[in-house]
C-alpha positions in Angstrom: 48.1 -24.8 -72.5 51.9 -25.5 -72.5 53.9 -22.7 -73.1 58.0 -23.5 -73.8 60.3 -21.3 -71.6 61.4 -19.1 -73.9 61.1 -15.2 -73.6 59.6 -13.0 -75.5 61.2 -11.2 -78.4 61.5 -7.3 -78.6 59.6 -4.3 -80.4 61.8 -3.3 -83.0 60.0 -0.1 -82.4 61.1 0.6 -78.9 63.0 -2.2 -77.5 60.3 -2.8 -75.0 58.6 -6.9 -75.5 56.8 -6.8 -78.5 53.0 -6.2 -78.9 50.7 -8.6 -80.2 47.2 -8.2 -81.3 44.7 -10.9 -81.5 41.8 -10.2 -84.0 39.8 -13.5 -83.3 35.8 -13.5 -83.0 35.8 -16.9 -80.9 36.5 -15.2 -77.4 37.5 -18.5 -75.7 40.7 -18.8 -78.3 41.7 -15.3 -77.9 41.7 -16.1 -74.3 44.1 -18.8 -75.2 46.5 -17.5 -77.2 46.5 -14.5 -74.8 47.5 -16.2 -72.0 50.4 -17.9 -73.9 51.5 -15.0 -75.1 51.6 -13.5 -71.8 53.3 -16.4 -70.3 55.7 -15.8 -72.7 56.0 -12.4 -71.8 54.6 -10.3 -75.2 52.3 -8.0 -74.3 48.4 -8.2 -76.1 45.5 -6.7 -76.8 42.1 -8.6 -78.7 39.3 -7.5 -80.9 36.6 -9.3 -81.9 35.6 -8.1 -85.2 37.3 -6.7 -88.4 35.8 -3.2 -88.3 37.7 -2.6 -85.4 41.3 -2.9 -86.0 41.8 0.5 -88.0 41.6 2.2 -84.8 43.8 -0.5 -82.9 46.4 0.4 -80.5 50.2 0.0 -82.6 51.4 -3.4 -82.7 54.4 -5.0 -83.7 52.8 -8.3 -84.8 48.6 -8.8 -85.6 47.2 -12.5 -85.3 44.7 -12.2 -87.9 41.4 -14.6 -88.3 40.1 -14.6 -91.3 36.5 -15.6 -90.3 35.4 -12.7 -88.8 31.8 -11.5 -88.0 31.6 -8.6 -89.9 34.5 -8.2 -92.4 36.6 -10.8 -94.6 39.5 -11.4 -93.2 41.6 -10.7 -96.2 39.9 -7.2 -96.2 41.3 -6.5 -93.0 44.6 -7.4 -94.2 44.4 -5.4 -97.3 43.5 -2.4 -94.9 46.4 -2.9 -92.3 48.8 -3.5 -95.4 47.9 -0.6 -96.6 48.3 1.8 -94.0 51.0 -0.1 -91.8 54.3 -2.2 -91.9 52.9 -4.4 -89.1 53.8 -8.0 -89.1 50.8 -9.8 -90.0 50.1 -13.6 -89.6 46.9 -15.6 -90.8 46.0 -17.9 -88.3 42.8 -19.2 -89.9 40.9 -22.6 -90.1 41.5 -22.1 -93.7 43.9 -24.3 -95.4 43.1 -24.4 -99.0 46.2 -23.1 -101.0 43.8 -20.2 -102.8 43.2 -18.7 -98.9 47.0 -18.7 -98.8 47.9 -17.3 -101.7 45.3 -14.6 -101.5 46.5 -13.6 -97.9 50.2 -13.6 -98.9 49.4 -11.3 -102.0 47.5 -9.2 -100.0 50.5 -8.3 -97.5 50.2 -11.3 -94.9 53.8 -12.2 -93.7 52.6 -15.6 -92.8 49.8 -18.2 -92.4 49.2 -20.3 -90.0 46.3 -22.9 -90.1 44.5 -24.2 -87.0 44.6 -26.3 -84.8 48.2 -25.6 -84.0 50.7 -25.6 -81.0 51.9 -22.5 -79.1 55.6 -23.5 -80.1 54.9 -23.2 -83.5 53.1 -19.9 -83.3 55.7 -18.4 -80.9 58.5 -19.8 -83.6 56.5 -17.6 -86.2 56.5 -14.8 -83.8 59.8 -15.1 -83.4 60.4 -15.4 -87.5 58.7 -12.5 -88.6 60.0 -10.2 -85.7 63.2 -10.8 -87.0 62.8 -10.5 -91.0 61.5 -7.0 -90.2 64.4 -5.8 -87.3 66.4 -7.1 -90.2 65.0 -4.9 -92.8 65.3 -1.9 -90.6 68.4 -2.0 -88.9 71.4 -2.0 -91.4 74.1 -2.7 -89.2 73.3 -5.0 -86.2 76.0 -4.7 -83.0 77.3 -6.3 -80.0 80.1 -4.8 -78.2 83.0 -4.5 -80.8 81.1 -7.1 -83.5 79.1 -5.4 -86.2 77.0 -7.5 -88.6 76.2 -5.3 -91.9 72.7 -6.5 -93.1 72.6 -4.7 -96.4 76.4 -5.4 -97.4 76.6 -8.2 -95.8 79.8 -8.0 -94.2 81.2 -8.5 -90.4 83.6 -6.4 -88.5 84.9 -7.0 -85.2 87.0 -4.1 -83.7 87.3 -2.7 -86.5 88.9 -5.7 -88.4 86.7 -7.4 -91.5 85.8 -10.8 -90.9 85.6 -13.0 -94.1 82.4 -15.7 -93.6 80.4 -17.8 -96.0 76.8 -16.9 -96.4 75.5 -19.4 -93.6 78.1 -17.9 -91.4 76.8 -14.7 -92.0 73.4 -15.6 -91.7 74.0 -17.4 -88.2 75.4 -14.4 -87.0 72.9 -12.6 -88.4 69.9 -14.5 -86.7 72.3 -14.2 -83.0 73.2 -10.3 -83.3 69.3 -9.6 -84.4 68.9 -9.7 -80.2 72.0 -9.9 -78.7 71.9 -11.9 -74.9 68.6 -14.0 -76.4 68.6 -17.8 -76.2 68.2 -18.3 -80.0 67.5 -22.5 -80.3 69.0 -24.6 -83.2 65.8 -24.8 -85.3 65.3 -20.9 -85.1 68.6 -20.7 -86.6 68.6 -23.1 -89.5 65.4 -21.9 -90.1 66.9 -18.6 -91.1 70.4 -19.4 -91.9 69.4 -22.1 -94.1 65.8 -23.3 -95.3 62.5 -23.6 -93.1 61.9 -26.8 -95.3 65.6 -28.0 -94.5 65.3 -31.5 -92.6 68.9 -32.1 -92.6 71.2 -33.3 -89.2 72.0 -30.3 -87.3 75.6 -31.5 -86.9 76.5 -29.1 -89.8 75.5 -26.0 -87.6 78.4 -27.0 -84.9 80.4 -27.5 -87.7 79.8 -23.7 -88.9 79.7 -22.3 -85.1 83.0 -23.9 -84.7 84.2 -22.4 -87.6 82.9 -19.0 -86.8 84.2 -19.0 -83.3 87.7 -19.6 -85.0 87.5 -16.8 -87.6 86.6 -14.1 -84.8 89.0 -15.2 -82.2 87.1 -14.8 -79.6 85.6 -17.9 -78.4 82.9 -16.4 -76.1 81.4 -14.1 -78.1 79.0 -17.2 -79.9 77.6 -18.4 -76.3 76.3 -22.4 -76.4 73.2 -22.9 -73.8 73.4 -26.6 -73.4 69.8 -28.1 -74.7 68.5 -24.7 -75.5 70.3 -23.2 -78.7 73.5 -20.4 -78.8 73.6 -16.4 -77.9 75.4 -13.6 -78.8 77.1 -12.1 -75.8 79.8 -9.1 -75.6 83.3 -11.4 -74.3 83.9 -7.6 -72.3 
């Protein structure tokens, strides 16, 4: 299994790397997507049947089968939905649209159909991670820089910045971990459609812009074939 460098992303809980549980009956793929989750550097824990995950250890994120031995699925995720905020994501050989549609309504965050690559799943990871630091954290800092989630302005030291919405939303995506490696497809992913197949040249375009509006150049870091960060110019 080929794992990309990239590190892992942090519990909004705690800070620490984020916790990932694998609820998967076929014990030779849990092994797999525990390991490349480790290599990546989440932490993990696996059960093997639905019953079980009630009494789970907290997670930030659950990797949810819905074949399981002993409960549906989409039970399970009713239960967790209803008793936790956990990110949830399907990851099922499943991909009829009604399986979809049922695990969305039922609280899944995403759904993810097998076979699949461990980019892609660590992209997700990544994803929901961030839609739910979002959605707790208001007001997202680095250094002098604050990015107001919920009214959706930007301040640096003090001063208000005037952005358009993909602005905002790429600074968004960067301040949601400051110092993180964020690459270009994570970015217009958020900042502006996961089904948006444009050239990326309109990003640079934007970063540039950005870079101009908050006078300070090095705050919106570029990591040559890897993506941009968020770093304090102090």
């Amino acid at each position: 299994m080929t794992v990309p460098g990239v590190s892992a992303d942090r519990s909004p809980r705690d800070g620490r790397p984020a916790r990932v549980l694998i609820v998967e009956d076929d014990a030779g793929i849990a092994t797999q997507l525990a390991r490349g989750l480790q290599i990546a550097g989440y932490e993990t824990s696996s059960l093997g049947a639905g019953r079980d995950v009630p009494g789970c250890p907290a997670a930030d994120v659950v990797l949810l089968d819905l074949g399981l031995p002993d409960v549906d699925g989409i039970e399970v995720c009713r239960q967790l939905r209803a008793r936790s905020d956990v990110a949830i994501i399907v990851v099922t050989a499943r991909g009829e649209e009604a399986d979809r549609v049922r695990a969305l309504d039922e609280g899944a965050d995403d759904y993810l159909v097998k076979p699949f690559g461990v980019a892609e799943l660590l992209a997700r990871i990544r994803a929901v991670l961030r839609r739910r630091r979002s959605h707790d954290d208001e007001v997202l800092r680095c250094g002098d820089l604050a990015v107001d989630v919920r009214a959706c302005k930007v301040t640096l030291k003090g001063r208000e910045i005037a952005v358009t919405p993909k602005e905002f939303g790429i600074l968004e995506c960067l301040a949601s971990d400051p110092g993180r490696v964020v690459s270009r497809q994570d970015i217009l992913d958020q900042a502006w459609d996961a089904h948006w197949y444009g050239p990326m040249k309109g990003l640079d375009v934007h970063i540039a812009a950005l870079r101009k509006k908050l006078g300070e150049p090095k705050i919106i870091e570029t990591v040559y074939g890897r993506g941009f960060r968020l770093a304090d110019p102090r």
